[in-house]
C-alpha positions in Angstrom: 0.0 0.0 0.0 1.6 3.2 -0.8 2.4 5.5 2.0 -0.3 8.3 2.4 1.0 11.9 2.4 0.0 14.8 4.7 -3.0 16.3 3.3 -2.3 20.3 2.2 -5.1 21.6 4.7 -3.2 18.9 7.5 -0.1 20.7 6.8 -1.0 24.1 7.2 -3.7 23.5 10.2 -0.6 22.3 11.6 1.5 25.6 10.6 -1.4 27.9 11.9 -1.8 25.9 15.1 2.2 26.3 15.6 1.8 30.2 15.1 -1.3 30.8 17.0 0.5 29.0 20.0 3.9 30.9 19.6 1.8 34.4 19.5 -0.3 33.1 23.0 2.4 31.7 25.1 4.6 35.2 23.8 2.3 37.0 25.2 0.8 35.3 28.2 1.4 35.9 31.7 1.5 32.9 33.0 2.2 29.7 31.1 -0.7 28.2 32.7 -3.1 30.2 31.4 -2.6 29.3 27.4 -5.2 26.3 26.8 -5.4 24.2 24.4 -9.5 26.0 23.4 -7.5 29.4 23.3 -4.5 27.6 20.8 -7.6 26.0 19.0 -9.9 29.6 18.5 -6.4 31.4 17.6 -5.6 29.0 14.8 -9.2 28.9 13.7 -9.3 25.2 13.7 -11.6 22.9 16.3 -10.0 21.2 19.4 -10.0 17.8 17.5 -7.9 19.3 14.7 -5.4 20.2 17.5 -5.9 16.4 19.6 -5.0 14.5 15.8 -2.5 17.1 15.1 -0.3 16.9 18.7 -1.9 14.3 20.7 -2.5 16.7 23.8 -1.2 20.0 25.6 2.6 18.5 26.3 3.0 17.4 22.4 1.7 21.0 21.2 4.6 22.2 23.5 7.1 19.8 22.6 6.7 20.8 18.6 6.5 24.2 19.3 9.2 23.6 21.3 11.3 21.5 19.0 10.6 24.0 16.0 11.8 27.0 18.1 15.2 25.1 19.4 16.6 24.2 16.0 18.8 26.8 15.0 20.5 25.8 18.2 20.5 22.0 18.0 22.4 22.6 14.6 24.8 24.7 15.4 25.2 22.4 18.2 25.9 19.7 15.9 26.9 20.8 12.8 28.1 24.5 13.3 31.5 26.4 13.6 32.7 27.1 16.8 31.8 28.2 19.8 29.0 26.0 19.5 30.1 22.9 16.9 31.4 19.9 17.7 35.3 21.0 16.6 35.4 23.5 19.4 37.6 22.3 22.4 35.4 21.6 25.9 36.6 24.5 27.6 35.3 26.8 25.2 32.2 24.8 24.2 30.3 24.3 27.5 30.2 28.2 28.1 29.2 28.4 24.6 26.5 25.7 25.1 25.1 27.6 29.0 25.1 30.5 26.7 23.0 29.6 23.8 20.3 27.6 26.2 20.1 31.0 28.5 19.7 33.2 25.4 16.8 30.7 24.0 15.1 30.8 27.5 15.3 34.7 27.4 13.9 34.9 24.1 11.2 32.0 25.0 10.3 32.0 28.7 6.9 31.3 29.2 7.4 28.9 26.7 10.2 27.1 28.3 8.7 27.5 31.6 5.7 25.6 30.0 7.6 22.9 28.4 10.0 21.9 31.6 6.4 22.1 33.6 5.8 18.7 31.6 8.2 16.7 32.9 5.4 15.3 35.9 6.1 18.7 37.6 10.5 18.4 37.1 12.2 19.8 34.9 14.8 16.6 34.7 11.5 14.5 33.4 10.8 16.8 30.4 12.0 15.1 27.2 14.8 18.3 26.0 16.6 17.8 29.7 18.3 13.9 29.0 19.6 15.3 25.6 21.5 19.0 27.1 22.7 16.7 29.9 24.2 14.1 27.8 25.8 16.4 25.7 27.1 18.5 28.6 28.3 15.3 30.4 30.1 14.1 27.5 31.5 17.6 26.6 32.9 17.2 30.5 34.3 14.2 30.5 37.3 15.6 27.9 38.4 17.8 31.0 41.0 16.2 33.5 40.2 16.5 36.9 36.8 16.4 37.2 35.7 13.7 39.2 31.9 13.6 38.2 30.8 14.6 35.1 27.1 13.5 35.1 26.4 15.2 38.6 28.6 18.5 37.0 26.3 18.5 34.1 23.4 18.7 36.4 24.8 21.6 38.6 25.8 23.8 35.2 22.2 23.2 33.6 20.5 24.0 37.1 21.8 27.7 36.3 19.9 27.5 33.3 16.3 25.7 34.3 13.2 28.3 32.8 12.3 28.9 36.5 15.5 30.8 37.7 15.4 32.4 34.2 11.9 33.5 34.8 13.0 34.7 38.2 15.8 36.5 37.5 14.4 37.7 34.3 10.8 38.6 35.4 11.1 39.0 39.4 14.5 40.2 40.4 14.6 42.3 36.6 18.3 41.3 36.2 19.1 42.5 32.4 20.3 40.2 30.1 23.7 41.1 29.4 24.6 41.0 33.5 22.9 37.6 33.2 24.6 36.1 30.2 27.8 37.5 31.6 27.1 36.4 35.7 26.5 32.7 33.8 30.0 33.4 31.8 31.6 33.7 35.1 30.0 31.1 36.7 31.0 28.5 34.4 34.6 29.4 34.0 35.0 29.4 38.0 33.5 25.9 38.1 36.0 24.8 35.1 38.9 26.3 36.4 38.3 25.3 40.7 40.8 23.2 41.6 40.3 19.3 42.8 40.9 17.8 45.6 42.5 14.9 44.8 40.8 11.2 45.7 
């Protein structure tokens, strides 16, 4: 049987439905308060278009998501330096904190909403296993440090949506001081000295 292809009006209900949640969760106060009905009435299609489409709530976010993070997961694996894979550890895993604190800037309540999927952690939602297995194995090229899995951990805790939000939303720290508190951060953890076993 020959393999059936997205219908045209599939395709772009799927476009507009992509759009129409960008522009909500943009401008939203709260994550929480985008619903699937208001996604559904924005894209002028009905709730079952949007259930077929993305299964439910977490999969809308997860494309939307996805969509949004690409530019970044290619330069991530296919880009010059600071972000591609020929850039040395040491420059690359500021390079990497960078890019994911710039995207959560740029996509808060989004991000806020998508690591709010995970069963209420962000360590469950389905982006977190891939930044900490690429930060773990970006780690594990630098001598001295004992633990790379928990080290990934700590550097992507400065990252989660929720501090962003905080620091971004509550505390009004601009961005610049932030990307550049991060920058320091990282290169004190990469340079501290071990104790040795």
């Amino acid at each position: 049987m020959p393999e059936r292809k997205p219908r045209k009006d599939a395709a772009r209900n799927r476009a507009a439905v992509l759009a129409a949640a960008d522009t909500l969760f943009t401008d939203c106060a709260s994550p929480d308060d985008v619903t699937m009905a208001d996604i559904a009435a924005a894209a002028g299609v009905g709730k079952g278009t949007l259930f077929r489409a993305f299964g439910d709530r977490v999969g809308l976010i997860g494309a939307l998501y996805a969509a949004r993070l690409e530019p970044v997961e290619e330069a991530v694996e296919t880009g010059p330096p600071p972000l591609g894979p020929a850039t040395p550890p040491l420059q690359r895993v500021p390079a990497l904190l960078d890019a994911l604190l710039c995207f959560k800037l740029d996509n808060r309540h989004l991000a806020l909403a998508l690591e709010g999927t995970g069963s209420g952690s962000p360590y469950q939602a389905a982006h977190y296993e891939r930044w900490h297995a690429l930060l773990r194995d970006m780690l594990e090229q630098l001598p001295g440090l004992p633990d790379s899995g928990f080290a990934a951990h700590a550097l992507l805790a400065a990252v989660r949506a929720d501090l962003v939000e905080h620091l971004a939303g509550e505390e009004r720290v601009p961005r610049e001081a932030m990307r550049s508190q991060l920058a320091d951060y990282t290169a004190a953890f990469l340079r501290a000295p071990r104790d040795p076993e």
